[in-house]
C-alpha positions in Angstrom: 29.1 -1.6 -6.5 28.0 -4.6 -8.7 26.6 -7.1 -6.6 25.4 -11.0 -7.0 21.7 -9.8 -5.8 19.9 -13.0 -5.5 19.1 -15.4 -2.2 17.6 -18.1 -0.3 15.5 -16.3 2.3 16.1 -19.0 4.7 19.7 -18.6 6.1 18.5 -20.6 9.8 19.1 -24.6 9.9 16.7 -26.8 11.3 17.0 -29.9 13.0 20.0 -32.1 12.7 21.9 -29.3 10.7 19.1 -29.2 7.7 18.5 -26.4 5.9 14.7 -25.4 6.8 12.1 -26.4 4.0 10.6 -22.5 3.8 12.5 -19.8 3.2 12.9 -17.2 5.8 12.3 -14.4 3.1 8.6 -15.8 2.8 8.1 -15.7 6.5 8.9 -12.0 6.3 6.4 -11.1 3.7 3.7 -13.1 5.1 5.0 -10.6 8.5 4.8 -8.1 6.1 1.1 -9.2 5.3 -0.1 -8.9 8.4 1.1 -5.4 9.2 -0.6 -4.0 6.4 -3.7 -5.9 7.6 -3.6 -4.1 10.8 -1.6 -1.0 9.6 -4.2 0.2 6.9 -7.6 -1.0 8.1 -8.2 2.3 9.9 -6.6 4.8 7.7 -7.3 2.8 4.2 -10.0 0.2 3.9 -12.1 1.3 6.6 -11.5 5.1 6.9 -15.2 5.9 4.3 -16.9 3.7 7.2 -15.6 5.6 10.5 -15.7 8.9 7.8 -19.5 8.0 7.6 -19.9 7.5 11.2 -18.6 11.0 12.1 -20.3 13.3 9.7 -23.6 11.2 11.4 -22.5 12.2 14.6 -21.1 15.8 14.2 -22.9 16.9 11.1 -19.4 18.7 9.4 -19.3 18.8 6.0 -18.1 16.5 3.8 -14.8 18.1 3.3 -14.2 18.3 6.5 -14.6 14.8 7.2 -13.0 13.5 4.6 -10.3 16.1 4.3 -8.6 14.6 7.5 -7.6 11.7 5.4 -5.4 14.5 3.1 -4.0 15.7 6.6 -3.2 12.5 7.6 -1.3 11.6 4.7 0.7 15.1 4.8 2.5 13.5 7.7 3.5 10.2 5.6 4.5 12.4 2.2 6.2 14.7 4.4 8.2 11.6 6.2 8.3 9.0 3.2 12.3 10.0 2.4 13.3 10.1 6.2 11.0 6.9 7.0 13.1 5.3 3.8 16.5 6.1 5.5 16.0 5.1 8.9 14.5 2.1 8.2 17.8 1.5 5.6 19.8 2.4 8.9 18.0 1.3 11.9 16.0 -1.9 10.0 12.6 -2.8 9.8 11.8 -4.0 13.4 12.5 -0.8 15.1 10.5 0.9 12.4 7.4 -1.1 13.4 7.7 -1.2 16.7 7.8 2.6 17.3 5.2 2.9 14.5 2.5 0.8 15.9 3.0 2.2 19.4 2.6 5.5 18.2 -0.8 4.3 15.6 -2.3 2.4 18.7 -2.2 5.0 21.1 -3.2 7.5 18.3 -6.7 5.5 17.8 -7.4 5.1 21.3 -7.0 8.9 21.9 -9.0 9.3 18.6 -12.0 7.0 20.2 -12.4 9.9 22.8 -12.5 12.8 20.4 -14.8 16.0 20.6 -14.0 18.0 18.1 -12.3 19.1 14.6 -9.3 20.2 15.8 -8.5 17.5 18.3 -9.6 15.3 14.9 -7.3 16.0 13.0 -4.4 16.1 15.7 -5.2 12.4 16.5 -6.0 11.3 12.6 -2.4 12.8 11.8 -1.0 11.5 14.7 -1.9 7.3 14.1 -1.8 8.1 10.5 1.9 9.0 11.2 3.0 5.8 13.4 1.1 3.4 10.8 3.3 5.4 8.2 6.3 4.8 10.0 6.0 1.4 10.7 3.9 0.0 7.9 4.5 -0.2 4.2 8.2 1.0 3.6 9.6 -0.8 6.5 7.3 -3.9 5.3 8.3 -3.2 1.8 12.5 -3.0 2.1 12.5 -6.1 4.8 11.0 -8.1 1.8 13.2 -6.4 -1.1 16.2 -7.4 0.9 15.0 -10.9 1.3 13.6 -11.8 -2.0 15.0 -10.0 -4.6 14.5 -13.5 -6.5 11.2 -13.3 -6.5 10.5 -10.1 -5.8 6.9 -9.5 -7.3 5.7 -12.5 -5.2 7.0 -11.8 -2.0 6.2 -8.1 -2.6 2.6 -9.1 -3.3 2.1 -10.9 -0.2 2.2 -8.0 1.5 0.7 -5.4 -0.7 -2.5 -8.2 -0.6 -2.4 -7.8 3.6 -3.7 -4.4 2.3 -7.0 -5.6 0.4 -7.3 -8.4 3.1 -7.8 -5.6 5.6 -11.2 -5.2 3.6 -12.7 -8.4 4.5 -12.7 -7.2 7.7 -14.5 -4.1 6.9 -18.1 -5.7 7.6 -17.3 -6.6 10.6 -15.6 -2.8 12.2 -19.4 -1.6 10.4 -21.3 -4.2 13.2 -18.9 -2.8 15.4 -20.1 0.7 14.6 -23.9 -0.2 14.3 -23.9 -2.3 17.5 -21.8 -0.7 19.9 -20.5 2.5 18.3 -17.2 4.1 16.4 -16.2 4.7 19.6 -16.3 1.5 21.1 -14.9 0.0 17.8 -12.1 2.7 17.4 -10.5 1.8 21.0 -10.5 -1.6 20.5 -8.4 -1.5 16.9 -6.1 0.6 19.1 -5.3 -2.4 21.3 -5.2 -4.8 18.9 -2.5 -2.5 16.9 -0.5 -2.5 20.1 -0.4 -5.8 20.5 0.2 -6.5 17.3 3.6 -4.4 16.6 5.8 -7.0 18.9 5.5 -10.4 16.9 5.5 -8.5 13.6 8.4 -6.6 14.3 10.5 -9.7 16.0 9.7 -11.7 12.4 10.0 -8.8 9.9 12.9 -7.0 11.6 15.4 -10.3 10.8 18.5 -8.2 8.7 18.7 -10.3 5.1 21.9 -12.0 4.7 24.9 -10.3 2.5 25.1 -10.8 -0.7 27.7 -13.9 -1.2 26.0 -15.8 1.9 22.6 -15.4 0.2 23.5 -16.7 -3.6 25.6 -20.2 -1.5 22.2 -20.6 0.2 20.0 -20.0 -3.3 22.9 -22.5 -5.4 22.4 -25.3 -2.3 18.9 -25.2 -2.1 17.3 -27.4 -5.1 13.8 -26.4 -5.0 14.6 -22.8 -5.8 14.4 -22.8 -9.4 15.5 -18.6 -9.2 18.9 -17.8 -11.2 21.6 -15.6 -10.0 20.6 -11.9 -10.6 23.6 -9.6 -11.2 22.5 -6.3 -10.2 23.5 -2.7 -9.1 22.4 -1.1 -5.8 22.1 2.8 -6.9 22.5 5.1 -4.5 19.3 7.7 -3.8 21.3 10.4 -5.8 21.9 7.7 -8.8 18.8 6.5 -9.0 17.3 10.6 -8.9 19.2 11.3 -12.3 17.4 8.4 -14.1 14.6 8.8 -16.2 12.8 5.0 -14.9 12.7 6.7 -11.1 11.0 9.7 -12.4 8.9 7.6 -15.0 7.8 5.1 -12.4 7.0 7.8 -9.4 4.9 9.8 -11.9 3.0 6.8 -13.2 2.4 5.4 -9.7 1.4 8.7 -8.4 -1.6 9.7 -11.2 -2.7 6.0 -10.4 -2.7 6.5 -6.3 -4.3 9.7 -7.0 -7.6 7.8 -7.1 -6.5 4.9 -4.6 -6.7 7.8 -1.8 -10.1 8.8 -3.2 -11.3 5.8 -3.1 -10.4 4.5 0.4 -11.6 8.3 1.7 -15.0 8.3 -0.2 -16.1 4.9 -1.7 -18.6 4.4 1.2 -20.2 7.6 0.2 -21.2 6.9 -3.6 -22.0 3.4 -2.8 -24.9 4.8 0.5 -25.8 8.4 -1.1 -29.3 8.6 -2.4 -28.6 10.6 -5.8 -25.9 7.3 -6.3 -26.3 4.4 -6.0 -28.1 4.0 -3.0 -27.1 0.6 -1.1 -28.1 0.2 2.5 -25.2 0.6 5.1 -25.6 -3.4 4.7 -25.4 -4.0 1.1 -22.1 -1.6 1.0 -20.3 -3.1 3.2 -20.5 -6.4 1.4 -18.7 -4.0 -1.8 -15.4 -3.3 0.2 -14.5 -7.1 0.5 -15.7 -7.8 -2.8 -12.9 -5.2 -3.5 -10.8 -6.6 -1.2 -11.1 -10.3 -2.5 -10.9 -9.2 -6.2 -7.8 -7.1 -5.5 -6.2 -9.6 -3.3 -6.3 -12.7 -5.8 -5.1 -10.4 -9.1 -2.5 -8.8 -6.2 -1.1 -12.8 -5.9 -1.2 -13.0 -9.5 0.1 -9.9 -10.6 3.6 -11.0 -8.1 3.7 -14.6 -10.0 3.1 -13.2 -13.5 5.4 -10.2 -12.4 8.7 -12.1 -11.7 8.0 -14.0 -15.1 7.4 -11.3 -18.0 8.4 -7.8 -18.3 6.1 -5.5 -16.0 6.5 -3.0 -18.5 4.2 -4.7 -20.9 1.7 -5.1 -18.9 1.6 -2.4 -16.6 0.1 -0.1 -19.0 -3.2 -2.6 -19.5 -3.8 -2.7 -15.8 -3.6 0.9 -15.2 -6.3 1.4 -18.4 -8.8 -1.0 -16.2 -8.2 0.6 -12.9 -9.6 3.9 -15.0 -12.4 1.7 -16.5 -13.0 0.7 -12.6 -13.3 4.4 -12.2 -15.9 5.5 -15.2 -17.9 2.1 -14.3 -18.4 3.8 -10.3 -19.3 6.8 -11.6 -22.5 5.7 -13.7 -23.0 3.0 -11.2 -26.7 2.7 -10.5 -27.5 -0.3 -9.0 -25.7 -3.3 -6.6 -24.2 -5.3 -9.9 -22.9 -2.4 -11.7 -21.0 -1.6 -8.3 -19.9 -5.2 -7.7 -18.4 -4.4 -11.4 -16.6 -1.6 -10.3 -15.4 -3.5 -7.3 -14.3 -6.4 -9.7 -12.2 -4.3 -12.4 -10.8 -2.4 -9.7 -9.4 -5.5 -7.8 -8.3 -6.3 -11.6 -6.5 -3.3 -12.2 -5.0 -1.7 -9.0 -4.8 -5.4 -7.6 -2.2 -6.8 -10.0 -0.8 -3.2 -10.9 0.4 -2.6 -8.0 3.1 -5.2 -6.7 4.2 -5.0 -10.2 5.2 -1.1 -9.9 7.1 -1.7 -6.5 9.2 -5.0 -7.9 10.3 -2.6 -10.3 11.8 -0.1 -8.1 13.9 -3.3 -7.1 14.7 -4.8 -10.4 16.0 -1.3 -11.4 17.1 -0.2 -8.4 18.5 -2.8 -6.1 18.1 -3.5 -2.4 20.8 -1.8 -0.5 19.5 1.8 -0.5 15.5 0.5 -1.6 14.1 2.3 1.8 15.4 5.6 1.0 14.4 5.5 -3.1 10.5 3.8 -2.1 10.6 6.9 0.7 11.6 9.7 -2.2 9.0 7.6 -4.4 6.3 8.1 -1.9 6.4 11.7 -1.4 5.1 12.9 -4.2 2.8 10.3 -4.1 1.6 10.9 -0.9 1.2 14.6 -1.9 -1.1 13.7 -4.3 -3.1 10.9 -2.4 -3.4 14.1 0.3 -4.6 16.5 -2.3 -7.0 14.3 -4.3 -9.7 13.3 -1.1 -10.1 17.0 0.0 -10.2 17.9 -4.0 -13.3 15.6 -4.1 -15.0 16.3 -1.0 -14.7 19.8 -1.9 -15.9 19.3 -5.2 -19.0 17.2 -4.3 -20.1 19.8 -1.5 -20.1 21.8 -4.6 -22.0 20.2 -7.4 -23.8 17.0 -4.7 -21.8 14.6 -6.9 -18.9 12.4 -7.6 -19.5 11.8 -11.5 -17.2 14.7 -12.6 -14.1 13.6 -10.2 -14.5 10.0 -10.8 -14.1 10.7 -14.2 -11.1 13.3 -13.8 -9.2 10.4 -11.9 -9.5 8.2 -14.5 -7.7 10.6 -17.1 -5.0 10.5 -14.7 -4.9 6.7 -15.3 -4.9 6.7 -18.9 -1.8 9.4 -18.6 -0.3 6.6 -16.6 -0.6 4.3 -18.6 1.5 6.5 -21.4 4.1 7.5 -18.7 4.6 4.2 -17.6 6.4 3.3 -21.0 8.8 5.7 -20.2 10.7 3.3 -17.7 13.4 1.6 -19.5 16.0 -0.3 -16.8 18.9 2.2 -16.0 22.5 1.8 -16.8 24.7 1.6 -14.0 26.6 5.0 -13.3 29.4 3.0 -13.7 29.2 1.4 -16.7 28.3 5.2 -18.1 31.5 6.4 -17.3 33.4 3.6 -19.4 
């Protein structure tokens, strides 16, 4: 049905029957923020560092090391459409609770690991909770709450992501000082402890509808206007040519995201690249993470105030640049260039993509269309690190795939065009 789909994300009262100066909404996205800090250090901005660490210590090849980020992500495309509906049916707190109990134990069992097999097992198995609890829950919690400001809210917590990265120098002392071991078991805890608060802020259900446009029309500092919009169903939104235009388009593009967070530790230390010292290379990732973090924040804010659709095909064009720039990379500045245009490109990209799965879409089924979304997407970001692992045991080099991914960019930039806002299935029938 047609709904008024626009809030204040407060909905509590403070003291003396005053409604409370911050909305409630932003509380869950900053909750949102910190899962993905916690949820994709180990498994996004920090996996090339641990990867590095366990070819040192078990000598397997560089597909093999690397190829257990594709495995791991089988789990997630495989449960992306299920992890949508039950976090549409159960909410967002559950979701995160069971996920990082299930990611925490998963990397302290992986801190004791021996061999491939068991390698994998435990990689799928803590890539699978973080999955479950992490970025769709995270996601539809903030979708439901701030469908007024979507973009912004949405990337608060997409930047919890690249703010994982700062912290990416310090898990490489970890390594170098006490071991991967060591460092691996204590992530686990911290995930554990972490999945109580988050869940308890994030798993708050958003007010209906009507309660959330009386709260946005009292509350004069919200300068949002009521949105009238249409929650599609999964099956409505399937027959539309914006959900199959935006899942393509985001798909190429995260086709070198997975690449990147499974290899970029490896062109940045390799002697026929460029050849940093473990030191130098880890100053790179939160360079990245910075760079992608600030354009994240102002990709949301320019987001909610021009059509994404404009823009959207620029940003994905420099996150290819990013890629061309890393593969002829030959020194420490040209790869603090790469790291720059890449926080440029995927930074502000990518909460512009996911706010507009909501604009088009709505909020009331959002877990279940992000979850259909993801699975092809998390095919391909399973696909592409094996593909280039493979590839560089082959030829000893990253050029050729680097440059490969970044034809899949300029594609998306072209597909991208192709996602006009739907028409209601009711208003088609009239």
């Amino acid at each position: 049905m047609t709904t008024t789909d626009s809030q204040n994300p407060s909905g509590s009262k403070g003291p003396k029957g005053k409604a409370s100066r911050v909305f409630y909404g932003w509380w869950v996205a900053l909750a949102g923020a910190m899962n993905m800090i916690v949820s994709s250090g180990p498994t996004f901005q920090a996996a090339s560092t641990l990867f590095r660490a366990i070819e040192d210590e078990f000598g397997w090849s560089r597909a093999v090391v690397t190829g257990v980020a594709s495995f791991g992500r089988f789990g997630g495309a495989l449960l992306g459409p299920l992890e949508g509906w039950l976090t549409d049916k159960f909410g967002t707190g559950k979701m995160v609770l069971v996920g990082f109990t299930i990611g925490g134990f998963g990397l302290i069992g992986y801190s004791q690991l021996q061999g491939p097999v068991q390698y994998y097992v435990l990689y799928f198995t803590l890539s699978m909770g973080f999955s479950i609890g992490g970025f769709v829950p995270s996601m539809a919690a903030v979708n439901a709450w701030m469908p007024h400001k979507r973009a912004t809210a949405m990337a608060i917590v997409i930047g919890g992501s690249s703010l994982g990265g700062v912290f990416v120098p310090l898990i490489v002392w970890g390594i170098n000082t006490y071991g991967w071991r060591e460092t691996t078991f204590v992530i686990g805890l911290i995930t554990l402890a972490a999945g109580p608060p988050i869940a308890y802020v994030a798993g708050k259900r958003a007010p209906e509808y009507g309660d959330l446009m009386a709260q946005v029309t009292k509350d004069k500092s919200d300068d949002s206007k009521p949105l009238t919009q249409y929650d599609f169903t999964g099956k409505e939104a399937l027959r539309t040519r914006a959900f199959w235009s935006i899942s393509i388009s985001h798909t190429l593009t995260n086709l070198s995201v997975g690449a990147i967070s499974a290899h970029i530790y490896f062109p940045l230390t390799d002697e026929n690249a460029v050849n940093l010292s473990d030191t130098s290379a880890a100053t790179i990732l939160p360079i990245m993470a910075f760079a992608s973090f600030s354009f994240q924040m102002i990709g949301g804010f320019v987001g909610d105030r021009i059509n994404k659709r404009s823009i959207l095909p620029v940003l994905i064009l420099l996150q290819g640049t990013a890629l061309v720039v890393l593969a002829h990379a030959g020194n420490y500045q040209t790869a603090v260039l790469f790291a720059l245009l890449w926080g440029v490109g995927f930074g502000a990209r990518t909460p512009m993509l996911h706010a507009m799965r909501g604009d088009y879409f709505g909020r009331k089924h959002f877990g279940v269309i992000l979850g259909m979304s993801a699975f092809p997407m998390g095919l391909g970001m399973m696909a592409a690190p094996v593909i280039v692992g493979r590839v560089y045991d082959n030829t000893g080099t990253y050029v050729t795939s680097l440059q490969t991914l970044a034809a899949f960019c300029v594609i998306a930039a072209v597909t991208i065009l192709f996602a006009t806002k739907p028409t209601p299935p009711t208003k088609q029938k009239r």
